[in-house]
C-alpha positions in Angstrom: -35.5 58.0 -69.8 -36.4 55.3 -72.3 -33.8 52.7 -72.8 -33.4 53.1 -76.6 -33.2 55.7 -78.3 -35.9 56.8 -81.1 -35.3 57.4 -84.5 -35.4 61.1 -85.5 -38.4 61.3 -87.7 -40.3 59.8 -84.4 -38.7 62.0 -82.2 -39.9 65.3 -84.7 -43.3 63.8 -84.9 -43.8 63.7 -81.1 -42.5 66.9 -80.6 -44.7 68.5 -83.6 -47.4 67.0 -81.3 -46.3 68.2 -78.3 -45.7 71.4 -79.5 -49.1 71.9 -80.7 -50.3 74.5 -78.5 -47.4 76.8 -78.6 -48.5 80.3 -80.1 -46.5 81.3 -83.0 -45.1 85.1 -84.3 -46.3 83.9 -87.3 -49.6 84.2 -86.5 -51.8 87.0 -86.0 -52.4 86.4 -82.1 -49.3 87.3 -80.8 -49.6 91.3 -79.8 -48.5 91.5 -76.3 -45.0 90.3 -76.4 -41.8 92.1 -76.6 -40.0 89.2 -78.3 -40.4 88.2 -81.9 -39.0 85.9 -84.6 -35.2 86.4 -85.0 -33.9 87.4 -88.4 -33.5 84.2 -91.0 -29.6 85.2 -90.8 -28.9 85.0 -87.1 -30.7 81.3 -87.1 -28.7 80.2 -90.0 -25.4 81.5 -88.3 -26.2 80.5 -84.6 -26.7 76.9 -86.2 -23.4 77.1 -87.8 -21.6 78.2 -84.4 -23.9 76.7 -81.7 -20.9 75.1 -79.9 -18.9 78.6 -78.8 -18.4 79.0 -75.2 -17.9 82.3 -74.0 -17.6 81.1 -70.7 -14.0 80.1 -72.0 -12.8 82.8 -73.8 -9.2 81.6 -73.7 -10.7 78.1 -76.0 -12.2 81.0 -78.3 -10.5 83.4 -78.8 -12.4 84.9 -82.7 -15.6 84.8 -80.7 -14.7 86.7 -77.8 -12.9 89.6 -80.1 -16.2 89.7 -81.9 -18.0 90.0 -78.5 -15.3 93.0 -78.0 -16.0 94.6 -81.7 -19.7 94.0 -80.8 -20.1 95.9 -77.7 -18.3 98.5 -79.1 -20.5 99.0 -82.2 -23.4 99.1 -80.0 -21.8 101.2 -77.2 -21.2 104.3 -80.3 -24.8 103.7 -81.1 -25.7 104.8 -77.8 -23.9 107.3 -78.0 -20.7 106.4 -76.2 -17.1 105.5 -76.6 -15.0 102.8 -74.7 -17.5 101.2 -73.6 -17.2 97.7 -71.7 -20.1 95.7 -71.8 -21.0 91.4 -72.4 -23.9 89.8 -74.3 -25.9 88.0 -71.4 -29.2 85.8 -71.4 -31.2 89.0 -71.3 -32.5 92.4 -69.5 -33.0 90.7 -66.4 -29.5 89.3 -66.0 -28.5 92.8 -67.4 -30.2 94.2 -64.2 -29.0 92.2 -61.6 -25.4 93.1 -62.8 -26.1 96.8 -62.8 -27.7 96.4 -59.1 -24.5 94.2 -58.2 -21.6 97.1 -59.6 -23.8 99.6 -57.6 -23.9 97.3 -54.5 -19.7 96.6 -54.9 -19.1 100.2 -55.5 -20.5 101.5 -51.8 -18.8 98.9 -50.0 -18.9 101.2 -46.7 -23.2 101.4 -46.8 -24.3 98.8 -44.6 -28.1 99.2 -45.8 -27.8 100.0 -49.2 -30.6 101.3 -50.8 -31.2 102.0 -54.9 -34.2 104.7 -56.3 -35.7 103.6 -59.5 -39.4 104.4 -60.5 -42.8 102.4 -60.0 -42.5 101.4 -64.0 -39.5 100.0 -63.2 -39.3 96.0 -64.6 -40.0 93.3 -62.2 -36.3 92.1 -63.0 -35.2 95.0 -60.3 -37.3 93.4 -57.8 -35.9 89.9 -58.3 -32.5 91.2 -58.0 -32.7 93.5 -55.5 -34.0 90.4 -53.3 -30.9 88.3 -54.1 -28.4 90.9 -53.5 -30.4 92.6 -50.2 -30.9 95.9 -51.4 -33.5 97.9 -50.7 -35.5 99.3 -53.6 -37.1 102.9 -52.8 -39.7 103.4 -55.8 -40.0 106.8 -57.2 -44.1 107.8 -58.1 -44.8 108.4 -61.2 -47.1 111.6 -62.0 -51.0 111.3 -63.7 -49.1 111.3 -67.1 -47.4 108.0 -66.0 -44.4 110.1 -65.8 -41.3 110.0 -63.9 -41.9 112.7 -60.7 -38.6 114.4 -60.5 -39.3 116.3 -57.2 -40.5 112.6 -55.3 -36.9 110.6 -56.9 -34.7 114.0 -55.0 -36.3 113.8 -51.7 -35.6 109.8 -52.0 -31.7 110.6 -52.2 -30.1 109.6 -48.6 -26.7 108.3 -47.6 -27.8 104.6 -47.8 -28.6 105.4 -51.4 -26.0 103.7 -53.8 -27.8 103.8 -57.3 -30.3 105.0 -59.4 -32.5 103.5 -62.4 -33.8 105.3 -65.1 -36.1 103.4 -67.9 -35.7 104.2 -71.4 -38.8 102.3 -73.0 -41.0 101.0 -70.1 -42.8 97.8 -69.7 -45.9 99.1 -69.6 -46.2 102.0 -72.1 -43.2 102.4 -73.6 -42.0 105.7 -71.9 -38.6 107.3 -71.1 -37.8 108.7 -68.1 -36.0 112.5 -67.5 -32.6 111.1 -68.0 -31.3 114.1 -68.3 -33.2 115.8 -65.4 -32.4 112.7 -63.4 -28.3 112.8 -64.0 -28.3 116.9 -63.1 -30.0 116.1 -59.6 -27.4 113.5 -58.7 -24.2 115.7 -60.0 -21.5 115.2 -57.5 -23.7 113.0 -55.6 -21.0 110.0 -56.8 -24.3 107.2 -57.3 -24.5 104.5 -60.1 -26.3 105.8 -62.2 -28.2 102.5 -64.9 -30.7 103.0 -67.8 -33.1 100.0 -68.7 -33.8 100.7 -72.3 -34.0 96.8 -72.3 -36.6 97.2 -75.0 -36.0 101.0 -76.2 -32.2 100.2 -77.1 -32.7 99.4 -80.3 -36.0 101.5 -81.4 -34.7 105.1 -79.9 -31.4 105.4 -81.7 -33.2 104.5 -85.2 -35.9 106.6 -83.9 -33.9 109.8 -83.9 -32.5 108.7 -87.2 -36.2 108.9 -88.1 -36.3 112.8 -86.8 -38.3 111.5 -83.9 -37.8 113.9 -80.8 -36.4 111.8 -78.6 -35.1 113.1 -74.7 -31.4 112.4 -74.2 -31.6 108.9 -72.8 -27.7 107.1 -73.4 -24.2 107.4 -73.0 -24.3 110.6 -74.0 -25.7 112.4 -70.7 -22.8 113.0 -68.5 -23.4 110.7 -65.8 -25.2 107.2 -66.9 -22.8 104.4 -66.0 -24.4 101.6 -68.0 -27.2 100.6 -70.1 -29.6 97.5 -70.3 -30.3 96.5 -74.2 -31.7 93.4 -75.2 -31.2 92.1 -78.9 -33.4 89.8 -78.7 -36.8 92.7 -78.3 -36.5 95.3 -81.1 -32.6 94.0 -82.2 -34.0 90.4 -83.9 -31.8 88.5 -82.3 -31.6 84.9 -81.2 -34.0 83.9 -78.1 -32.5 84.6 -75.3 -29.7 87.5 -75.9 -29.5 90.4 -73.6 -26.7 93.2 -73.2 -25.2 94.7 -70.8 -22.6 98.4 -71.1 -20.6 99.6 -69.1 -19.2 103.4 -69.6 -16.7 103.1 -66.5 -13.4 100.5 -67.9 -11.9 100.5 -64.2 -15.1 99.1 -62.6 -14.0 96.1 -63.7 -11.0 96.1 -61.5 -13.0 96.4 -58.6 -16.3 94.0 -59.4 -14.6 91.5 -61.8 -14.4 87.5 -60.9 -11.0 85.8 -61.9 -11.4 82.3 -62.8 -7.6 80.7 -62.4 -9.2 77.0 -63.8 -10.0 77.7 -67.4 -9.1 75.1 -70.1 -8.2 78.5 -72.3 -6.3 80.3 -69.2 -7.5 82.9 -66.5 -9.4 86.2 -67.4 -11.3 88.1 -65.6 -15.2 88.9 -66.1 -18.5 90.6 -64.3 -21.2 87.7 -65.9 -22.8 86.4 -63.3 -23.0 83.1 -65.9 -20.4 80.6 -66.3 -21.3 79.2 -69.9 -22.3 81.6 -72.1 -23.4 80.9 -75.8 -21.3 82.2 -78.2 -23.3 81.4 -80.9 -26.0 84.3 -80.1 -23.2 86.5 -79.7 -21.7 85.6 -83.5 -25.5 85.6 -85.0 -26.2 89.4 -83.7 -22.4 90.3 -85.1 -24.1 88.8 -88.2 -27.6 90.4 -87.7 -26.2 94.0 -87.3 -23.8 93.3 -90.6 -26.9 92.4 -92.7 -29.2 94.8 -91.8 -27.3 97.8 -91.4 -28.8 101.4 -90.2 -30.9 101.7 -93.3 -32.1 98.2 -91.8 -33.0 98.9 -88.6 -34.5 102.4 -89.6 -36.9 100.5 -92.0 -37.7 97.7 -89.4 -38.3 100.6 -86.9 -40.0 102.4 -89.1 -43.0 100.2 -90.5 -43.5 99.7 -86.8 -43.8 103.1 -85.9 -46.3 103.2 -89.0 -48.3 100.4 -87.6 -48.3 102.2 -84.2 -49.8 105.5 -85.5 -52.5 103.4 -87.7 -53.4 101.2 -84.6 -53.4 104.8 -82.2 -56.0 106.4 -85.2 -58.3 103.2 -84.6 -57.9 103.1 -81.1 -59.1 106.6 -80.9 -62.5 106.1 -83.2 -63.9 102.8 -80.7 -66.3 104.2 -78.4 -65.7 103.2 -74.4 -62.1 102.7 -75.5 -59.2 105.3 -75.5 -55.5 105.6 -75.1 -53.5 105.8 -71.8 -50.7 107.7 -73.5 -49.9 109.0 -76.7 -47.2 106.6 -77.6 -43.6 107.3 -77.7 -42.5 104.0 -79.6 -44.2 100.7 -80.9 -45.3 100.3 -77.7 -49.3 100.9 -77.2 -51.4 101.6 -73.7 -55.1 100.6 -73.9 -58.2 101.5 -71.1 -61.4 102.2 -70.5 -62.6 105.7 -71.5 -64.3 106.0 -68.1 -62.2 104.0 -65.7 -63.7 100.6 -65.6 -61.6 97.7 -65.1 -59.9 96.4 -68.6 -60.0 92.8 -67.1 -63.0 91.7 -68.7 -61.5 93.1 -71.9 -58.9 91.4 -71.4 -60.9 87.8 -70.8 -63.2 88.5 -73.9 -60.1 89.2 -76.5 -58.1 86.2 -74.9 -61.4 84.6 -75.7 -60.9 85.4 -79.3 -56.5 84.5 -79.1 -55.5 87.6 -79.2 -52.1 87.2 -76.6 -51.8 90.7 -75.0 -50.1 91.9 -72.0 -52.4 93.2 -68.9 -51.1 95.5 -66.4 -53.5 95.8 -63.2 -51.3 98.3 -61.7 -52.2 100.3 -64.4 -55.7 99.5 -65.3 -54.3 99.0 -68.9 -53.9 96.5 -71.8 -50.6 96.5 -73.9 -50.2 96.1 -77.8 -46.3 95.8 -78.7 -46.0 96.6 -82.2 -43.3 94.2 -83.1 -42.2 93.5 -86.6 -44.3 90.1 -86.9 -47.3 91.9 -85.9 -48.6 93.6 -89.5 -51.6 96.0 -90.6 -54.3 93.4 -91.1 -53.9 91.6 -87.8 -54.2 95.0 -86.1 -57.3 95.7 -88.5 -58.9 92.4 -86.9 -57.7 93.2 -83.8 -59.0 96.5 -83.8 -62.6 95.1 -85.1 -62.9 92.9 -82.5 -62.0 95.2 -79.5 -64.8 97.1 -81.2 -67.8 94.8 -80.9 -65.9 93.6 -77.3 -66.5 97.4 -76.2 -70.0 97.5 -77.5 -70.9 94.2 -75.9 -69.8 95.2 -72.5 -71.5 98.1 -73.2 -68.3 100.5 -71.7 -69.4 103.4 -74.8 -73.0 103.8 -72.7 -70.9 104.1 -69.4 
């Protein structure tokens, strides 16, 4: 630590330095992430309130309510009503509660033991470490689908939860929700959705007369849903969500905290300070953009999606895994080869993309910073890439 302190104009010119080599949304290179640049508003408002803490509720009061009015909003756009729920740091944390209630909730299994599928995000993995539960992984069919008939004959008596995914990691997809919640009818399991990324494209989606599967609140027996503002919601970097259908849970998985300057409440964040500020920007985000908002911003990524699919389709040696169910885009090899050296020679040439060995597949996420030229270029490069290693003579 130095022993004086530097004037600000030195401090911003070090860090301008510093900061040299960070990518930015801004530019074209960015096409692999499933973050992007938060909407002018929420910056301008998270500035304005950066000081909240929703770790003391009782201290603020306005902001807490506005968590309240916020989860609620968000609960009826998944299609549910009462719903519970907390803005957290993101999917991950979102995860590890849902994994937690599940746990809590089969106090009597000594093993306990939660079925989700092989697309599942490494998030469960994390979480199912810290809270010793064993993760049985459903296979997923030649489609990359969810295999109904492998997740039943997973169902034992140390099983206390299942996962479906409503937008996975990898391609986008949504599980059998639906399918999933008949085969555990009266089965009494936990049943959590990951739509960490598919939260807020699927509802605005079906707005759009997309056919999308029952994937929310609405199928009798989901619990509680992972959605992360901070993917497809524009909001402030980190801001995840967690909802809950089930109001008494709380009773039985809550903390009390008795030592709060703003009095004792009780709470399932496994967080102490939380920012209220992202909270209040994402109140503000949803107010400003409105469902004619989010169905444009969804829209003009969808469009982008189908443009980048048609090119996709016209590169010899290159084809798509999956026709894609969202702004989420699966690239490989039209005979099987590795797509690692792909994914060297386009790194080569900045573009930032997500790689999936697993999968033998390269991922494009069409976010809103990414627009039509930068896929054009994109697309014109993968072209010549293709041709160089000579995959359209394989």
């Amino acid at each position: 630590m130095l022993k004086h302190g530097l004037k600000k104009r030195e401090i911003l010119k070090i860090l301008e330095k510093k900061l040299r080599s960070d990518y930015s949304y801004d530019s074209y290179s960015i096409l692999g992430s499933m973050c992007t640049k938060p909407l002018d508003i929420g910056i301008e408002i998270y500035e304005k309130y950066v000081s909240k803490n929703l770790g003391d509720p009782g201290l603020f009061l306005g902001t807490a309510a506005l968590e309240k009015e916020l989860v609620s909003e968000i609960g009826k756009l998944f299609g549910g009503s009462n719903i519970l729920g907390t803005l957290t740091t993101g999917g991950s944390e979102a995860n590890l509660i849902a994994l937690r209630i599940a746990k809590k909730l089969k106090p009597n299994i000594k093993f306990p033991e939660v079925i989700l599928p092989t697309s599942a995000h490494v998030s469960f993995d994390k979480a199912a470490d810290m809270l010793g539960i064993k993760l049985r992984k459903v296979n997923l069919k030649e489609s990359y689908n969810f295999d109904l008939n492998h997740f039943e004959s997973l169902i034992n008596r140390n099983t206390c939860g299942v996962v479906g995914i409503a937008g996975s990691t990898s391609l986008g997809l949504v599980d059998p929700i639906e399918k999933i919640s008949k085969i555990i009818e009266d089965k009494n399991l936990f049943f959590h959705v990951d739509a960490a990324f598919g939260g807020f494209v699927l509802p605005f989606l079906k707005y759009l007369n997309y056919r999308i599967p029952p994937w929310d609140f609405s199928v009798k027996n989901v619990n509680s849903i992972t959605a992360d503002p901070h993917k497809m919601g524009l909001g402030l970097i980190p801001t995840g969500g967690f909802f809950l259908k089930n109001l008494p849970i709380l009773e039985d998985i809550g903390y009390n905290i008795p030592y709060l300057a703003g009095g004792n409440f009780k709470h399932f964040n496994l967080t102490g300070t939380r920012s209220g500020g992202s909270v209040i920007a994402f109140w503000a985000i949803i107010k400003s953009l409105g469902l004619d908002g989010f169905k444009k911003i969804v829209y003009n990524c969808m469009e982008n999606t189908k443009y980048l699919s048609k090119q996709i389709n016209e590169i010899k040696g290159i084809k798509l895994v999956t026709k894609p169910i969202m702004n989420i885009v699966g690239i490989t090899t039209e005979k099987g080869e590795s797509v690692s050296k792909l994914d060297v020679e386009l790194r080569k040439r900045n573009w930032m993309l997500g790689k999936f060995e697993n999968f033998n597949l390269i991922r494009v996420v069409v976010m809103p910073h990414v627009k039509r030229v930068h896929l054009e270029k994109f697309c014109e490069d993968l072209a010549w890439i293709a041709k160089d290693l000579k995959l359209h003579l394989n």
